[in-house]
DONU-554421 format. One record per residue: residue number from 1; residue in three letters; x negated, y, z negated of N, C-alpha, C in turn. Coordinates in Angstrom, 3 decimals. Each point is the difference from the previous one (the first is absolute). Example, Ala and Ser with C-alpha at 12.3 -4.5 7.8 and 13.67 -1.06 7.14 Angstrom:
<recs>
{rec 1 'Ala' {-13.190 -5.690 -7.800} {0.890 1.190 0.000} {-0.900 1.200 0.000}};
{rec 2 'Ser' {0.350 1.050 0.720} {-0.820 1.190 -0.060} {0.770 1.090 -0.730}};
</recs>
This chain:
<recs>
{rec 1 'Unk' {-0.850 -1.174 0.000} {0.850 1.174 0.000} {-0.897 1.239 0.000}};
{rec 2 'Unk' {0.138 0.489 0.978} {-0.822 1.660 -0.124} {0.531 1.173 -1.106}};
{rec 3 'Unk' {-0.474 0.978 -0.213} {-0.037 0.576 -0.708} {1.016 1.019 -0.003}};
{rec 4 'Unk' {0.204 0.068 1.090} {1.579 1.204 0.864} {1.442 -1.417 -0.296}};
{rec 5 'Unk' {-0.454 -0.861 0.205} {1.408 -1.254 -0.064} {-0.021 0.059 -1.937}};
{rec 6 'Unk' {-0.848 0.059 -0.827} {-0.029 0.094 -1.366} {1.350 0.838 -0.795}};
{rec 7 'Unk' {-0.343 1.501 0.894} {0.490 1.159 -0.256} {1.020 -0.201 0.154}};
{rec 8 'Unk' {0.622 -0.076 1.245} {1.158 -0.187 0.435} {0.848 -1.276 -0.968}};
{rec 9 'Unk' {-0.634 -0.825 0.071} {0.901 -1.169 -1.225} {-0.309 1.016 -1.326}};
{rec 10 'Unk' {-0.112 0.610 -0.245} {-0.100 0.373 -1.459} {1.198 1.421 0.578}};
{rec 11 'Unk' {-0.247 0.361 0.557} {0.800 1.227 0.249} {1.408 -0.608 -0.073}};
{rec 12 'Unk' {-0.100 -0.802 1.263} {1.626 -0.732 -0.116} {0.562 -0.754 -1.498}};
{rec 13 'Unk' {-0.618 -0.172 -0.694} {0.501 -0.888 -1.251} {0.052 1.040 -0.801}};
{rec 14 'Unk' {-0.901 1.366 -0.317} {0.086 0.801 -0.670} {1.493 0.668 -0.315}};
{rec 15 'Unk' {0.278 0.564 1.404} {1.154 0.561 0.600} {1.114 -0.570 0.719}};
{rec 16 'Unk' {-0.388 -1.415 0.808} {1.064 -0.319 0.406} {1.175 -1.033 -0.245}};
{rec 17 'Unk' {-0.099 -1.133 0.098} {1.186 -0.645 -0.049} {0.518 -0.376 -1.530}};
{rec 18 'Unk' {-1.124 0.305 -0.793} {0.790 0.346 -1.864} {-0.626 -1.982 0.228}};
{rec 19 'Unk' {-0.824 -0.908 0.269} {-0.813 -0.931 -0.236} {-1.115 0.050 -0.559}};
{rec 20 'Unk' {-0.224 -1.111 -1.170} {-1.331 0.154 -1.174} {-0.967 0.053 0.903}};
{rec 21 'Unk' {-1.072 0.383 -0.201} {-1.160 -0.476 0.434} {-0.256 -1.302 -0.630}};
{rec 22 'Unk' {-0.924 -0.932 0.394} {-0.313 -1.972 -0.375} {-1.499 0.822 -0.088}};
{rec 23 'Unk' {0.020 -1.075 -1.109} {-1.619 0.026 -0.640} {-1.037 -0.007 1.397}};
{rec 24 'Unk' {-0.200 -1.021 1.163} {-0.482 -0.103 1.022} {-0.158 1.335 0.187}};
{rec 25 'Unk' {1.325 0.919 0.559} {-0.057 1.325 0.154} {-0.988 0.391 -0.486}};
{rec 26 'Unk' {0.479 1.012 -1.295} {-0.948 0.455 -0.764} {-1.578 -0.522 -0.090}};
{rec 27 'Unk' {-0.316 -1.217 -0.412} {-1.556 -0.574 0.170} {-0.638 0.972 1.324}};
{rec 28 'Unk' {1.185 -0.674 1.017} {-0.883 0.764 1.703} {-0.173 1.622 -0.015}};
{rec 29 'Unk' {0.891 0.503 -0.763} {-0.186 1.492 -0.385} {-1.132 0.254 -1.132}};
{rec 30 'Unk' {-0.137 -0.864 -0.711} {-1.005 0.496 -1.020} {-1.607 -0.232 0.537}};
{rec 31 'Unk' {0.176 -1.132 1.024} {-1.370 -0.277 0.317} {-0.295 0.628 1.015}};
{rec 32 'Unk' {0.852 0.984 1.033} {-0.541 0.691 0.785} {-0.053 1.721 -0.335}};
{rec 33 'Unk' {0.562 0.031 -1.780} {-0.744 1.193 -0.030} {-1.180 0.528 0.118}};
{rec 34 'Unk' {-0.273 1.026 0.263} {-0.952 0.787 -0.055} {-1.014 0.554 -1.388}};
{rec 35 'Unk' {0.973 -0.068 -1.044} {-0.874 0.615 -1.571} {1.414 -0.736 -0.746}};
{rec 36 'Unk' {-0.600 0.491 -1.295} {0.677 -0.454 -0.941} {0.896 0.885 -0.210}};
{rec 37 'Unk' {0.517 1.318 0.109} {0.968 1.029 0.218} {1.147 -0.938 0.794}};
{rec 38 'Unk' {-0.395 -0.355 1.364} {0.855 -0.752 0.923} {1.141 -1.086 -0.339}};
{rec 39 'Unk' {-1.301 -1.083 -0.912} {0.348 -1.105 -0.528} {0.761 0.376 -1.257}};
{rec 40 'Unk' {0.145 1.114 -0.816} {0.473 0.136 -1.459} {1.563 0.477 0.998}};
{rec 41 'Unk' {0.252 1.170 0.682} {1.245 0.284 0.832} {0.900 -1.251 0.343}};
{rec 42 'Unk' {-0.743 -1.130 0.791} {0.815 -1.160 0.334} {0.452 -0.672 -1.175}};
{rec 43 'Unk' {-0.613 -0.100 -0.928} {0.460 -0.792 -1.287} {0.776 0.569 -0.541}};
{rec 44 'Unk' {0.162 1.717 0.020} {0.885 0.533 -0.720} {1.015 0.409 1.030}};
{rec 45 'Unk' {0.218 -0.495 1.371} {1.450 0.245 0.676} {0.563 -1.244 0.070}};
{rec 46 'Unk' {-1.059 -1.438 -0.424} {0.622 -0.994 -0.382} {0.961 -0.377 -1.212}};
{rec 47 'Unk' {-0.976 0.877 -0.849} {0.443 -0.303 -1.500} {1.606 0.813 0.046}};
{rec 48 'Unk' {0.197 1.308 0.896} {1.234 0.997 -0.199} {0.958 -0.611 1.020}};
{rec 49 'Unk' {-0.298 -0.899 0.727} {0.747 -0.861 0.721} {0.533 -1.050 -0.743}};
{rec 50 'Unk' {-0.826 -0.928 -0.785} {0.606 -1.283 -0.930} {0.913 0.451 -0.966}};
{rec 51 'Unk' {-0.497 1.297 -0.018} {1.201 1.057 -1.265} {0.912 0.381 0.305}};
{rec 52 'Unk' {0.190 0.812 0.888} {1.166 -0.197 0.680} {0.923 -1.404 0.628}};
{rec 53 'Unk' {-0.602 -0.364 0.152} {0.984 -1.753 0.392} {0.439 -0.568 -1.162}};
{rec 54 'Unk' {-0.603 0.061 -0.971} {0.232 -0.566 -1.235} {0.976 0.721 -0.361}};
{rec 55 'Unk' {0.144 1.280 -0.265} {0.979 1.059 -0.544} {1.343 -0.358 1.029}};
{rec 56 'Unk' {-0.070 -0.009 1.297} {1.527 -0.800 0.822} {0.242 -0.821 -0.432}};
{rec 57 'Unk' {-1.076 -1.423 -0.254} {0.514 -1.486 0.164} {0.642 0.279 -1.761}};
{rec 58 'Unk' {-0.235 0.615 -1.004} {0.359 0.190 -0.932} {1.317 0.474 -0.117}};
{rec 59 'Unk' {0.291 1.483 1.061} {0.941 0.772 0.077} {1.560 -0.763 0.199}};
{rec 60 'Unk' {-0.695 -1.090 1.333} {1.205 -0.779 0.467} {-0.048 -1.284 -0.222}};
{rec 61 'Unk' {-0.103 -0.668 -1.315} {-0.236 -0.837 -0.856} {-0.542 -1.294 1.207}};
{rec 62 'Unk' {-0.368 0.249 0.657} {-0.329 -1.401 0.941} {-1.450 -0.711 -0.060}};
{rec 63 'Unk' {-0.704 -0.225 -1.260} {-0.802 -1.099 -0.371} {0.382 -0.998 -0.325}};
</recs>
């Protein structure tokens, strides 16, 4: 996966279809950061992503 196809899957999951990112994901995002700034951002739009899903799957009792 190039580095422009990275973006774009992160862009689209960021913003688009309201789908988690999968650990796979993230790993391929963390290992083609650039610094540790990069890599701390992905973990923390992961982490505000699992938080938010959790707070729905909670909201609309469906665990």
């Amino acid at each position: 996966m190039t580095r422009i196809e990275t973006i774009e899957m992160a862009a689209q999951t960021f913003v688009g279809d309201g789908k988690m990112l999968s650990a796979s994901e993230l790993r391929t995002l963390i290992e083609k950061a650039n610094s540790e700034d990069e890599r701390d951002f992905y973990i923390a739009i992961y982490n505000f992503l699992l938080a938010k899903r959790q707070k729905e799957v909670m909201a609309h009792e469906s665990y």
